[in-house]
C-alpha positions in Angstrom: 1.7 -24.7 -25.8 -2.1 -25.4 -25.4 -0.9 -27.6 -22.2 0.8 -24.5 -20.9 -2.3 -22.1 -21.2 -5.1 -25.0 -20.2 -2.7 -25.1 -16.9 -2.6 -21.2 -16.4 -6.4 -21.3 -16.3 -6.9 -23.7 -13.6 -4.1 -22.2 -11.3 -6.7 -18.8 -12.0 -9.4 -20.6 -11.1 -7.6 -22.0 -8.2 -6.2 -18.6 -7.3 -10.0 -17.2 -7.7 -11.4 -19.6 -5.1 -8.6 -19.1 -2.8 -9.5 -15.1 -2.8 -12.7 -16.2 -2.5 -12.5 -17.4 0.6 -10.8 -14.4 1.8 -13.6 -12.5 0.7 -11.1 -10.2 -1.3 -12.7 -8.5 -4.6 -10.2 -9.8 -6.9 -11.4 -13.2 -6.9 -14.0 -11.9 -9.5 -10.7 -10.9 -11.6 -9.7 -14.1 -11.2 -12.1 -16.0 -12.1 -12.9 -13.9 -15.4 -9.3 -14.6 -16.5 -10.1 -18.3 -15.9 -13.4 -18.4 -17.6 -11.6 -16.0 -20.6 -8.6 -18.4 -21.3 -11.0 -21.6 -21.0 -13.6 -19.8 -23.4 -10.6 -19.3 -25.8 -9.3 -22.6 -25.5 -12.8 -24.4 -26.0 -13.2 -22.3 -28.6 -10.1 -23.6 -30.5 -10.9 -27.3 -29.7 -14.5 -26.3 -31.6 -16.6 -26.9 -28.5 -19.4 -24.3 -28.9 -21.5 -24.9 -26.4 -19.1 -25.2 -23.4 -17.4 -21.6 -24.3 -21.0 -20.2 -24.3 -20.9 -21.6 -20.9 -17.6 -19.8 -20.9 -18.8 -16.8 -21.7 -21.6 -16.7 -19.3 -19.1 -17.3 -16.5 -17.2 -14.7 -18.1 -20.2 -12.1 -17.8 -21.1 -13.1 -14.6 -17.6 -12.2 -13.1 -17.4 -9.0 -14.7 -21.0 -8.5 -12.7 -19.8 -9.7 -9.4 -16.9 -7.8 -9.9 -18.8 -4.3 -10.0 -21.6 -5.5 -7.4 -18.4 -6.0 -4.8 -16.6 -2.8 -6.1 -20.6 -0.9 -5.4 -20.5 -2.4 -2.0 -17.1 -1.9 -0.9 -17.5 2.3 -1.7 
């Protein structure tokens, strides 16, 4: 199961740098699930400090997201 969900966050990851090079503003989306699911899952395997780094990726796509949904008005 834990394989299952480790896997769905890299093809989000994958799928985030894809749109990213499309310059689309769902890569942001993207990426947060990634970072979300790998935050979770670090979480679970008691890894503190990697799903603060989690989070922080986490925070930072939320940002990105609304600084590319500003621009795009």
């Amino acid at each position: 199961m834990l394989l299952t969900i480790e896997w769905a966050a890299a093809a989000f990851g994958l799928w985030g740098v894809f749109l990213g090079f499309r310059q689309r503003r769902e890569t942001w989306l993207a990426w947060l699930a990634s970072s979300l699911i790998y935050l979770l899952l670090t979480w679970h395997w008691a890894l503190y400090g990697q799903s603060m780094v989690m989070l922080a990726f986490s925070l930072t796509a939320v940002w990105g997201y609304r600084q590319w949904s500003q621009s795009q008005r």
